[in-house]
Every structure is written in C-alpha cells, then in structure tokens.
C-alpha positions in Angstrom: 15.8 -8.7 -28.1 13.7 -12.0 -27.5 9.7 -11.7 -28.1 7.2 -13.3 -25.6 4.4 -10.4 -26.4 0.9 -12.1 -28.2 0.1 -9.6 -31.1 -1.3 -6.4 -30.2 -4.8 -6.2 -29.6 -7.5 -7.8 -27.1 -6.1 -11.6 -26.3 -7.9 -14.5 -25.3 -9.4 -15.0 -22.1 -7.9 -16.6 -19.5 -9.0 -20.4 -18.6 -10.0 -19.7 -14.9 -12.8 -17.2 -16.0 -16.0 -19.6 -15.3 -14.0 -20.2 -12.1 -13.5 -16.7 -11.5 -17.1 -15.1 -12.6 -18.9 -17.8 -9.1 -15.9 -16.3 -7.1 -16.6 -12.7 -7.7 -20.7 -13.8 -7.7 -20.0 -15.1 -4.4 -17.7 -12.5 -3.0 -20.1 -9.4 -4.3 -23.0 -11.0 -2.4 -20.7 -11.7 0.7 -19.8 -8.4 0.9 -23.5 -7.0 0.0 -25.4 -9.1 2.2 -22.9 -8.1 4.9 -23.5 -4.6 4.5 -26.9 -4.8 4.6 -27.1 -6.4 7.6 -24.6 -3.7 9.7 -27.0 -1.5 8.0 -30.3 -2.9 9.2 -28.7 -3.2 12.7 -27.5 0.4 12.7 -30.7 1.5 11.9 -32.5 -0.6 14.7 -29.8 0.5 17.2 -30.7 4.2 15.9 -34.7 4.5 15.5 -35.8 1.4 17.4 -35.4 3.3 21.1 -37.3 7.1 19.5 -38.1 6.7 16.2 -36.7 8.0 13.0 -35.2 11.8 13.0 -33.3 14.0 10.8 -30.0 13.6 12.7 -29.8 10.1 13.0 -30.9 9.8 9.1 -27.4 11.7 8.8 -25.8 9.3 11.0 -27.1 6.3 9.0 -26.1 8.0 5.8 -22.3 8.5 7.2 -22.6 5.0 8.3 -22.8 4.0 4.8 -19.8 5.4 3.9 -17.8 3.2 6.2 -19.8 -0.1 4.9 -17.6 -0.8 1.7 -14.1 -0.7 3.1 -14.7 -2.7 6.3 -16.9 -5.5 4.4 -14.4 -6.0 2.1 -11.4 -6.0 4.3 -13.6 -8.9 6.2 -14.1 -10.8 3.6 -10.5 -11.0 1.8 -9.2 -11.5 5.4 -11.4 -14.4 6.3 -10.8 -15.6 2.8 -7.4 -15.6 3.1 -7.6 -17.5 7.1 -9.2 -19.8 5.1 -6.7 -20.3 2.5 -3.8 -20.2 4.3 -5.3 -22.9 7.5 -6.6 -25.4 4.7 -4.8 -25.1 1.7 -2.4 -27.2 0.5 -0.2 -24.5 -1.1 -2.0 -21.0 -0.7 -0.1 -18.8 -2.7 -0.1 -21.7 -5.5 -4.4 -21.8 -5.3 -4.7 -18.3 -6.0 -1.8 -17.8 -8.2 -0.8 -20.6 -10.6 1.6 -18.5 -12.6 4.0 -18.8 -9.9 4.1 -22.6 -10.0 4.4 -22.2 -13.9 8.3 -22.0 -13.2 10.8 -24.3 -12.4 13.1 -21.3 -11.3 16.5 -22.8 -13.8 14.9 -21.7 -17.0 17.3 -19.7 -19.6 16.6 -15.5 -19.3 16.6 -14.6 -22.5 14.9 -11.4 -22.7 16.1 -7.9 -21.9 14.7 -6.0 -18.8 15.1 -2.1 -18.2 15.2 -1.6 -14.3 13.2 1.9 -14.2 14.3 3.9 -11.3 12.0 7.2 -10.5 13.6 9.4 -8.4 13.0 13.0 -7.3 14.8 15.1 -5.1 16.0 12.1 -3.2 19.1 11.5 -0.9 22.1 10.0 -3.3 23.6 8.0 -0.2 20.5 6.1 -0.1 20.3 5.5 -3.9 23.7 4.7 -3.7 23.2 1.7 -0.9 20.4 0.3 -2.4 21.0 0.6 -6.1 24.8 -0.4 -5.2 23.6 -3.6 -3.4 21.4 -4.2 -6.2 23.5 -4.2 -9.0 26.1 -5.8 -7.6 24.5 -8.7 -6.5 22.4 -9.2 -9.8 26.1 -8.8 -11.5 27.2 -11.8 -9.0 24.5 -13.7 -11.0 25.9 -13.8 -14.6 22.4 -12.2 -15.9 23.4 -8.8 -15.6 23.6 -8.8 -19.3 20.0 -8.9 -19.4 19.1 -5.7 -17.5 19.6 -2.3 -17.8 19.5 0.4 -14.9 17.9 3.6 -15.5 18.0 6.3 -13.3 14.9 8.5 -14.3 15.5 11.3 -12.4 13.2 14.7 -11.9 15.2 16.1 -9.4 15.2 20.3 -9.9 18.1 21.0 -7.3 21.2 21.3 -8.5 23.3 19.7 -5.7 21.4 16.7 -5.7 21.3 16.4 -9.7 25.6 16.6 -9.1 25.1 13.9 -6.8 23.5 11.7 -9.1 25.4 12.1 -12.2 28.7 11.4 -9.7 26.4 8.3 -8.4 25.4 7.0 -12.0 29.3 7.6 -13.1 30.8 5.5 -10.5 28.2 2.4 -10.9 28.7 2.8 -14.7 32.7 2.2 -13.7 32.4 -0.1 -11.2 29.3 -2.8 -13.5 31.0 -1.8 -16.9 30.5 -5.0 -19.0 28.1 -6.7 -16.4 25.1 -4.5 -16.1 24.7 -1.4 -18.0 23.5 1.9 -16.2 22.2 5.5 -17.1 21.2 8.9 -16.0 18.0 11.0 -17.4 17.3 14.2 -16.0 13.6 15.2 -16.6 13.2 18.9 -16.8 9.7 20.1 -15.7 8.6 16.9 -14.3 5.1 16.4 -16.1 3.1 14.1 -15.6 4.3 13.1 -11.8 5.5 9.7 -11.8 3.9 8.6 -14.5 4.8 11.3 -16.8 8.4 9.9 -15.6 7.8 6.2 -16.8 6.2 7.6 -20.3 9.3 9.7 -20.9 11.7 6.7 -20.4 9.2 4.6 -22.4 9.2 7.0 -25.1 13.0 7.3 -25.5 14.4 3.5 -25.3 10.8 1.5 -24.6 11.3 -0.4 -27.9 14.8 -1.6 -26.7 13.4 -3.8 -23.8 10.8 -6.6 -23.3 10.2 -6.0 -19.9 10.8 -3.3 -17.5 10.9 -3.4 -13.4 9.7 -0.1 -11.9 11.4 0.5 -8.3 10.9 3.6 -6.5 14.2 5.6 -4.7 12.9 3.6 -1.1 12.6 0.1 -3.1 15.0 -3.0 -2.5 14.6 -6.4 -4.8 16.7 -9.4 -4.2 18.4 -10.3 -7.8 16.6 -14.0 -7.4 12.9 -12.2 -6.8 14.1 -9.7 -10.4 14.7 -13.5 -12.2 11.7 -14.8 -11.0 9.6 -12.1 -12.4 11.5 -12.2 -15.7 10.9 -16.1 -15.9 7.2 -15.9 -15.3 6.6 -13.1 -17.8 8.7 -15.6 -20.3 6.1 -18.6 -19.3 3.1 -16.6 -19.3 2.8 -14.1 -22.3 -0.9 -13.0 -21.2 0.1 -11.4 -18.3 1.0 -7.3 -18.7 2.0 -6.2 -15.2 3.0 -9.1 -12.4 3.0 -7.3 -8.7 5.4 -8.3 -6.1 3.8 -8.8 -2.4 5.7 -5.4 -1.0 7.0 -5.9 2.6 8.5 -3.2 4.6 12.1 -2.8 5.9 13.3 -2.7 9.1 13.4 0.9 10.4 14.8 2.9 13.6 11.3 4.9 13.5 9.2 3.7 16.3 6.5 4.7 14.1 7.7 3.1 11.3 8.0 -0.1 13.2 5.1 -0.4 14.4 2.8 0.4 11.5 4.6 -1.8 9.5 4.7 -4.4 11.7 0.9 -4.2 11.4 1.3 -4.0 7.5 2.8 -6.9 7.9 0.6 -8.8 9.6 -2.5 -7.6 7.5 -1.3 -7.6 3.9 -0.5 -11.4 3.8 -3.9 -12.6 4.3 -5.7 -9.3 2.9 -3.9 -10.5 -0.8 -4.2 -14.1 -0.6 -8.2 -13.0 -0.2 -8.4 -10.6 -2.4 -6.0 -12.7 -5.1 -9.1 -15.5 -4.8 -11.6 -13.4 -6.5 -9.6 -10.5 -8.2 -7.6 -13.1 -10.2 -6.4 -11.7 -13.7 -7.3 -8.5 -13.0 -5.0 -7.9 -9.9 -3.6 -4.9 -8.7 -0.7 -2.6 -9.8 0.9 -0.4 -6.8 3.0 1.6 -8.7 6.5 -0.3 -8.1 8.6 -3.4 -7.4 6.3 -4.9 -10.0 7.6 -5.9 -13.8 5.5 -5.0 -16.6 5.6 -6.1 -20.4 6.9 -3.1 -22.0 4.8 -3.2 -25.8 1.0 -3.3 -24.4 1.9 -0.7 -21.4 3.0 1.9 -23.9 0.6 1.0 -26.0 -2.6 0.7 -24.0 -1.5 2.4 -20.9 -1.0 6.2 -21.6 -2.6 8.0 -19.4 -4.9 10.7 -20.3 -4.9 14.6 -18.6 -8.0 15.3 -17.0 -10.7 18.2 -17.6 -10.1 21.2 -15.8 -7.4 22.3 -12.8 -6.0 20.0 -10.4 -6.9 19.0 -8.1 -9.7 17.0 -9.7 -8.5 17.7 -13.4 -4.7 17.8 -14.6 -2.6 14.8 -14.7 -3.6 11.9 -13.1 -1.8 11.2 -9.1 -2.8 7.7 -8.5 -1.5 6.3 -11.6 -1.0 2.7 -10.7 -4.4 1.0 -10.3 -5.6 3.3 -13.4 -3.0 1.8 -15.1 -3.9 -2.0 -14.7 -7.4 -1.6 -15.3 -6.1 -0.3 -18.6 -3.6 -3.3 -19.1 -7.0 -5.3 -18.2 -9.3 -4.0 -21.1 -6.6 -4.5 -23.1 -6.6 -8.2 -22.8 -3.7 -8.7 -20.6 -3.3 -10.6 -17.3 -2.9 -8.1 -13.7 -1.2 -10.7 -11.8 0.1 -10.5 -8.2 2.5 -12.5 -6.4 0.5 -13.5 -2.8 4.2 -14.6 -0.9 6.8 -12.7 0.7 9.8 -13.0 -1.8 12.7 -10.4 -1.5 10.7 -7.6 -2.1 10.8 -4.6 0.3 10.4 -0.3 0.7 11.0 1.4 3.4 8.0 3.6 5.1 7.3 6.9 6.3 9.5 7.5 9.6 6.7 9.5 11.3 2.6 10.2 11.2 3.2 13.7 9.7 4.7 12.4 6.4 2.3 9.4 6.6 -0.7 11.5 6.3 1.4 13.7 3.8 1.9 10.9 1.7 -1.7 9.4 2.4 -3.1 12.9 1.2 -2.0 12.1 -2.3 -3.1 9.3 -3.1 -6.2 10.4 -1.9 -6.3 13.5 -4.5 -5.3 10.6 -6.9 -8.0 8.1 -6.2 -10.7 10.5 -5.9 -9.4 11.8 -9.4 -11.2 8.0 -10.3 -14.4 9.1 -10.4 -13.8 10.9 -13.4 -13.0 7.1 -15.0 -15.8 5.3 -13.8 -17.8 5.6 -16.8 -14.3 5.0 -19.3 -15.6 2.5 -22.0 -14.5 -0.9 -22.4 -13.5 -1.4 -18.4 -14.1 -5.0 -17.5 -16.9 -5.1 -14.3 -14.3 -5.9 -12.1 -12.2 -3.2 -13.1 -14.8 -0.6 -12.4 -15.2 -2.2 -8.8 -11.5 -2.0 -8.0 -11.6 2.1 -8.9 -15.1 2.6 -6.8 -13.4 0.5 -4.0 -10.1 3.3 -4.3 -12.5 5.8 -3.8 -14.0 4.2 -1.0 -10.9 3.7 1.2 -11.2 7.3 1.7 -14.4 8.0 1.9 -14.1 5.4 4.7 -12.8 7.8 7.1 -15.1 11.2 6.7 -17.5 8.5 7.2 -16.8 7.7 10.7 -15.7 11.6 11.5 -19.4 12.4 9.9 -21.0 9.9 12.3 -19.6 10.5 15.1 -20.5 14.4 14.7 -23.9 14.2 13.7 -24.4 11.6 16.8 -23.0 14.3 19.5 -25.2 16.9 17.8 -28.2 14.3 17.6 -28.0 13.3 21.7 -31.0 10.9 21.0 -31.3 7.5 22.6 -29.7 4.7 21.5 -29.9 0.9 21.7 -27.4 0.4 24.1 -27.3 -3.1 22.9 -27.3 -3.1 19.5 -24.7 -0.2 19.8 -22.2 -2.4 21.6 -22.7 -5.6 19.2 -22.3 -2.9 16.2 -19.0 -1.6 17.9 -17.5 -5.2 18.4 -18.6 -6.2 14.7 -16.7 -3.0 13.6 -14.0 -3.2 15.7 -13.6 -6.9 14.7 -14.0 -6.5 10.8 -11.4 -3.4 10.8 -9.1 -5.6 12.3 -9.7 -8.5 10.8 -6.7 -9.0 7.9 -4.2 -8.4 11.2 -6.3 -10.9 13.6 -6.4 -13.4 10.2 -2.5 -13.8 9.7 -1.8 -12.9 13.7 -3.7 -16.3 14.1 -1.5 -18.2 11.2 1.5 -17.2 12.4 0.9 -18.5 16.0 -0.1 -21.4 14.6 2.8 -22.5 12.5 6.1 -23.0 14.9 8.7 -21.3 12.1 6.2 -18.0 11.4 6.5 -17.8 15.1 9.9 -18.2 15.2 10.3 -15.9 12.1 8.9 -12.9 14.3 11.4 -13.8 17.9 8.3 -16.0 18.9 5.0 -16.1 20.4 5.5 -14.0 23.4 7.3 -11.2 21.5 4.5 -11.9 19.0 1.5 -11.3 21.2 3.1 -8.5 23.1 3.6 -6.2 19.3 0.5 -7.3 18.5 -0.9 -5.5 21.2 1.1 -2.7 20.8 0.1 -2.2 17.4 -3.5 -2.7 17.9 -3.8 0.2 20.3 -1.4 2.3 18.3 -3.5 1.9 15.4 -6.6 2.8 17.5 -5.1 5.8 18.2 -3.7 7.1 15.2 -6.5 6.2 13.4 -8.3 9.3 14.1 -5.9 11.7 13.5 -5.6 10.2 9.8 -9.0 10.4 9.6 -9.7 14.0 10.5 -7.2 14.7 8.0 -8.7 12.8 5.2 -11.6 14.6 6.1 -10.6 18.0 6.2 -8.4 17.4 3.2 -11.8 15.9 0.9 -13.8 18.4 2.3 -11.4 21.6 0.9 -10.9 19.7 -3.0 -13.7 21.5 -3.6 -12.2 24.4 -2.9 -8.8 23.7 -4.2 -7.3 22.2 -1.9 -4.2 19.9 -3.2 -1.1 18.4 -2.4 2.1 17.7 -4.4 4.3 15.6 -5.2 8.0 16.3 -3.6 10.6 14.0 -2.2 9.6 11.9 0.8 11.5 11.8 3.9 12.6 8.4 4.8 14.9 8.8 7.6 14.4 9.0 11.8 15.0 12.3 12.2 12.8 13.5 14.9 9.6 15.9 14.8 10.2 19.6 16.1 7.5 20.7 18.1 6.8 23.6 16.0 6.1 21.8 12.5 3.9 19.3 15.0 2.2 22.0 16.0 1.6 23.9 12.7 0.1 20.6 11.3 -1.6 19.4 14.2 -3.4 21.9 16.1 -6.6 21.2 14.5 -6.7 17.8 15.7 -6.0 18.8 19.2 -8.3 21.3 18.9 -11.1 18.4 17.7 -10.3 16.1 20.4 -10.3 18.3 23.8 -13.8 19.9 22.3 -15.0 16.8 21.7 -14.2 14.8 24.8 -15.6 18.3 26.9 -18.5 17.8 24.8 -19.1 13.9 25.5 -18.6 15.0 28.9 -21.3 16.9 29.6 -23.5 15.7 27.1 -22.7 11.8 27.0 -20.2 11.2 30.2 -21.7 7.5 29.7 -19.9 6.7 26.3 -16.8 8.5 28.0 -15.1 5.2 28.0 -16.4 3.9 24.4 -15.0 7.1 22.7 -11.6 6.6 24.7 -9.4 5.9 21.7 -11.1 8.4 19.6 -11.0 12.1 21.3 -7.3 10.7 23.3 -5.9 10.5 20.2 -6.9 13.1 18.3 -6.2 15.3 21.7 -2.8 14.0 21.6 -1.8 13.8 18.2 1.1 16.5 18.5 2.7 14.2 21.5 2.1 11.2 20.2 3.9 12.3 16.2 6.9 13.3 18.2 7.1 10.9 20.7 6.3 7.7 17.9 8.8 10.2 15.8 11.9 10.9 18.2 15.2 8.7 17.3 15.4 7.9 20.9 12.1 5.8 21.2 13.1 4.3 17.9 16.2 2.8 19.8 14.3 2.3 22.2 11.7 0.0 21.0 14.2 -2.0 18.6 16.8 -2.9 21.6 13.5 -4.4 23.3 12.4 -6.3 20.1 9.2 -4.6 19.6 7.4 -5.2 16.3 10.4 -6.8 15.1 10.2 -8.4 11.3 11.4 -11.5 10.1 14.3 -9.9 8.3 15.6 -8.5 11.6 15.6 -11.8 13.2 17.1 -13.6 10.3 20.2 -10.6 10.2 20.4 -11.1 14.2 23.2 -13.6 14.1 27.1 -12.2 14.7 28.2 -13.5 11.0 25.4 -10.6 9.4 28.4 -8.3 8.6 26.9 -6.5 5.5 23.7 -4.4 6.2 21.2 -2.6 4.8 18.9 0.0 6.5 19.8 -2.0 9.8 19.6 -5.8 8.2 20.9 -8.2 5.7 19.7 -8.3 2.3 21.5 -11.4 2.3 19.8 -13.3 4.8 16.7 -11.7 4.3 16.7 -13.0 1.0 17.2 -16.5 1.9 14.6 -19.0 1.4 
C-alpha cells in the first residue's frame, strides 16, 4: 500500500489561515450584527405600542432561538449569490484542492468502499452496488478498491439476502474489484460503531476509505477524483462530496428535494468561504484518510442513559471537528459531481429520520467544552444545536403571543415577517436567481417556465410542512428530558403510500394544534387570520397532506407533468437512456 499520510500528530497549518481568520471575523460580525438588529426590531414591534410585560419578554426570548439559524442561512446564501454571479470559477475560490488535479494522474493507493447497511432491501443494494462496481471495474482501477458490505442487519431473511448478494458480485468482479460481507452482531455504536469495527479489523490494509450509506450512488469518475485529491493534498483527513438527491416517484420526495437542490448549492459555496479547512462531514459519500480517523476519531460513550448519554447519534460533524484538532484538513467539494442518495418518500419518515439527528446533535452539548477544539469547530457544534432549537423557537413564540393578546406594531410586525420570510428562504431564492440567469442551468431543470412554476410549488409546500416538522421537533426536545428517544432502524426509501391509520397515530397531535389554534386566532386575533394562514392550515392538515404528498398516484402524477424535475431527469429524458437507475441514468447523469 502507497503512503500519502504526514506523520502522526498535529500538522502544519494550512496557508489560507490569515485569509481565513478576516473571513470568519467578517462573517461572525455579519451574522451578529444581523441578529441584533431583528432583535432590536422585535423588541420595538413588541413593547413600543404597551410597554414591556412578562409575555412578550417570553416571546422575545423564543425569538432568540430562531436568530442563529436564519442569520446564518442569510449570510452563506448571499455569500454564495455573490460567488457564484461574480466569480470567475466559484467552486475553484473556495476550494483550491479541487483545481490541485489534473484528473489523468496515476491511483496508486488502495481505497476500502465502506458500505453500512442495516436491515435494508437487497434489490436495492443489489442495483446500486451492482452499477457501481461494475462501472468502476469498466475503469481498469478496480484493483485499487475494495467493497465492504458492513452489515448490522438482525433479520435472518435479509442477512440470506445479502450473503447471496455479496456471493454473486464476488463471482461476477473476481479479479477486478474485490468484495466482502461482515455481519455485525449487536450493532454498537450505531453507525459509527459500524465504521470502527471495519476499521478495527482491515483499517491498516487501506489508505483511504469511501463511506456510502445503502441509499448512496457515486459515479466511478467522482470515487477517482476523490482518491486523486487525497494523493495531491496529504493535509486533508475527510474530503465531502456536495450530496444531491435522486430522482424519486414520491411527490414528496420530489418536491423537497427539488428545494434541496436549489438551496444546498449556494448555502455551501457560502458556507465553504469562511468554514474553509474545517468543513463539514455528513456522514457519507465522503472519502476519508484511514490512519488519522482511527487514530484521532474514536468516538467516546457518553455519561449516563441515552438519550442524552450512550453512544453518540450524530456522529459525522463530531467526527470532523475531531479530524480538525488533529491537524487535518475538513474539506468539501462546493459542485455537483456524480454524487447522489435518495430521500425519504414521505413527511412521516422525514420527521422520523429528522428526530435523530436531533437526539444526536443535542447530544453536542455535552462536547462543547472538549479541549483542544479549534474556535470554529466549537461554532459548527453550537450551530447543530441551533438548527433545532430553531423550530421550538418559533412554536414558543407563536404560543406565548396568542396567550399575550397585547398590541403590536403592526408595522414593524409586517417588515419583521418579510425579513424572516426572506432570510429562511434565502439559499433557494440565491441559486433560483443563478439558475435563471445562466441559459444551460435553465435548461438543465426543462427551463425557466417549468422552473418558476416548481419553484412556487415548493415554496408553499415548504411553508406548509414546515410546521408540522416543527411541532414535532418541539414535542420531541421537550420529552428528552424525560426519555424520550428514537432509534436507529432501517429507513424506508420507497413510494409506497401512507395508510390513514399510521397518519393518524402519528399525526393527531398536529391536527389537534392547528384547528385549536386557528379557533383561537379566530376569536382572539381574526385580524392576523390571513398572516397565520400557512401555519395553523398546515398543521391542521398534516394527516391529508402526508398521504396525499405520500400516495404513488400523485407521485406519477407530478413526474408525467415535470414538476420539480432535476437535472438528471432531463439529461436521462432522451429515447437512447436504456439503462436506469431509480427512474434515470447514472450514465448520463454522470456526464460532464
């Protein structure tokens, strides 16, 4: 095996630091100037009309909670508009290891491709591990990578699956890429637990390794490309792919993602501008330099019983601040290269999923204080926290201001709702505006009128669901206390529908929240009837609108009228896309 690691031990720091240190100076005050000044408005639109009182105090303090998440989300987004409408190469300004390649030079180290799995379905592994493979075979550098299915499956049928599934790829890629099976009993640890097993066993047999998850698909020439940076740049520890999402037959999965889409560009270009070598990690289709990652990156079990103590959920951004204080570059890749998963098919197992990584992130707290963290490491765990602290925020001031029924600067309310409305929105509005600028994004999404028109769709999708996500964050931080936890089972992945029943099981509480609250506006507030529209309609409708965004039907529905259609759809559209993929062509989607 080839060695690119620097010796063990803190390296040197990175040449852009001076650089970096008057972004980050300039972003903090951005973002703290910015929240002061949504705070001094809130609090003239709240006391100026009556003066101050205990309820609207409240409502202030909840305010707060909002302030960090929608400043920064601002600021990245209108840093990124900025890159992307005046830079000369974007991607290139905030990320100059991916210029550091030519894209020809020799592979020469050996990369394990880490697989975790749990309970998932073996006809999906089997497409997207089978494309894969074969593909990177079809290169003639499958010699330099090694599949390993890291499996902590506990039903027997599925485990069959698998070893029959591991046993026919072994056949079919003998001699061009090598694969193999682990079974995991107990599954310790979660995820990472997982990684730390495989590292344990055959960690010292690879320089690199690539971490997909069971929904992940990498084109073999975005797998080189991460191989050939890691070679050029032996500072950097973990190197994170920009992580699109797939096509999908979920009508909820199309639009969210379509919205995803949208946001993430310019959100990572921003945050890339002042987060630099100390990037993020989201847990897969990233490649990570094996030596300092088992040797820095071990994980500690928390204090106490979950779901604050116990092994760690989030692992992924604890991970890289690690990889941080031990010298090493957290880079990310700010373009869309052949690098996709697939999403949640419906809001239920959104918010399912969303509920753990919020056990996860709030287990951060307990890390704040961890020695040796570099500043801007301890920012990106207190900014985890605050994405959900975000929502209970706005739940909290929305309750205490029915409850308060004091005046209010009309006013000043309106001008705060725009600004808020605005900011929320603004990594979508940020790359919505670049893409309509530039003739082949627009022609990348069908064009400008099929643009606008899922644009809009999204925007008032989004201002519905958002609600019901937050009421659940809510209720969910409000019960750790108590207990309260999720775990950590297989996702489902495919269009299947939503019963009414299960809607209604995990719903009710949200219907419940909206009809009393929009009786409550009613004959308290009927004037803000029409600002609190989005808010009590969807919370009130949350079981209709799960099964409805959920049903297959709609799902056909909105893909035969191009709604919210990606780039990779309209690539694969032609009648020569024979091979497909969850509905598209790797193939094509790959091409650049």
């Amino acid at each position: 095996m080839a060695s690119h690691s620097t010796a063990s031990g803190v390296l040197p720091s990175s040449g852009e630091t001076p650089r970096l240190t008057g972004r980050r100076v300039l972003f903090g005050a951005l973002v703290l100037l910015t929240a002061a000044g949504l705070l001094g408005l809130m609090a003239a639109a709240l006391f100026r009309p009556a003066g101050i009182d205990g309820w609207g105090i409240a409502m202030l303090v909840a305010f707060v909670f909002t302030l960090p998440w929608t400043t920064i989300g601002f600021w990245n987004a209108l840093i990124g508009f900025l890159l992307m409408t005046f830079a000369r190469d974007p991607e290139g300004s905030v990320a100059p290891h991916l210029r550091s390649i030519r894209g020809d030079e020799a592979i020469d180290s050996s990369t394990a491709i880490a697989v975790c799995i749990r309970n998932e379905d073996p006809e999906r592994l089997a497409r997207n591990l089978g494309w894969m493979i074969e593909r990177l075979a079809a290169t003639g550098e499958g010699r330099w990578f090694h599949v390993y299915m890291l499996s902590d499956s506990n039903q027997p049928d599925i485990l069959a699956a698998e070893k029959t599934l591991v046993d026919s790829l072994s056949a079919r890629f003998e001699g061009r890429v090598a694969v193999t099976w682990r079974q995991r009993v107990g599954g310790e640890g979660f995820k990472a637990g997982n990684l730390r097993d495989f590292l344990d066993r055959w960690g010292n047999r690879h320089e690199y390794m690539i971490v997909l998850d069971a929904d992940s698909v990498m084109t073999p020439a975005a797998m080189l490309r991460l191989v050939r940076i890691m070679q050029t740049n032996p500072k950097i520890g973990i190197l994170q792919t920009l992580v699109t999402a797939l096509p999908s037959d979920s009508a909820f999965a199309r639009v969210f993602q379509f919205g995803m889409r949208l946001g993430m560009r310019s959100w990572t270009l921003g945050a890339a501008w002042w987060q630099g070598d100390c990037g993020p990690y989201w847990g897969h289709n990233a490649i990570i330099r094996i030596q300092p990652f088992a040797e820095h990156c071990r994980l500690p079990v928390l204090p106490g019983r979950p779901p604050l103590g116990g092994h760690v959920l989030s692992h992924d951004q604890l991970e890289a601040v690690l990889m941080r204080r031990a010298g090493y570059e957290v880079r990310v890749l700010p373009d869309e290269g052949g690098s996709w998963e697939e999403n949640p098919p419906h809001l239920i197992e959104f918010i399912r999923r969303d509920l753990r990584w919020c056990q996860g992130n709030m287990q951060y707290f307990r890390f704040l204080s961890m020695p040796g963290l570099r500043p801007v490491s301890r920012w990106q765990l207190w900014i985890a926290i605050a994405m959900y602290l975000s929502g209970p925020g706005w739940i909290g001031f929305t309750v205490f201001g029915l409850i308060r029924q004091g005046p209010m600067d009309a006013d000043l309310g309106l001008l705060l709702l725009v600004l808020s409305l605005t900011m929320n929105f603004a990594p979508k509005l940020a790359t919505l505006a670049d893409v309509l600028l530039r003739k082949r994004l627009r022609e990348s999404f069908g064009g400008a009128p099929a643009v606008l028109v899922s644009a809009l769709a999204e925007t008032v999708f989004t201002m519905l669901i958002v609600p019901i996500c937050a009421l659940s964050v809510t209720l969910f931080v409000l019960g750790l206390p108590l207990g309260r936890q999720t775990g950590w089972s297989a996702q489902q992945r495919d269009a299947e529908g939503v019963p009414l029943g299960f809607a209604l099981r995990r719903l009710w509480a949200h219907t419940v929240a909206g009809v009393a609250f929009a009786v409550s506006l009613f004959l308290l507030a009927p004037g803000a009837m029409w600002i609190a529209l989005p808010f009590y309609t969807g919370l009130g409708a949350a079981i209709l609108i799960t099964m409805v965004s959920g049903a297959p039907r709609v799902g056909a529905l909105a893909r035969d009228a191009g709604l919210c259609r990606l780039p990779e759809e309209v690539r694969s559209a032609g009648p020569d896309c024979a091979s497909t993929l969850l509905g598209f062509s790797p193939v094509a989607a790959g091409a650049r």
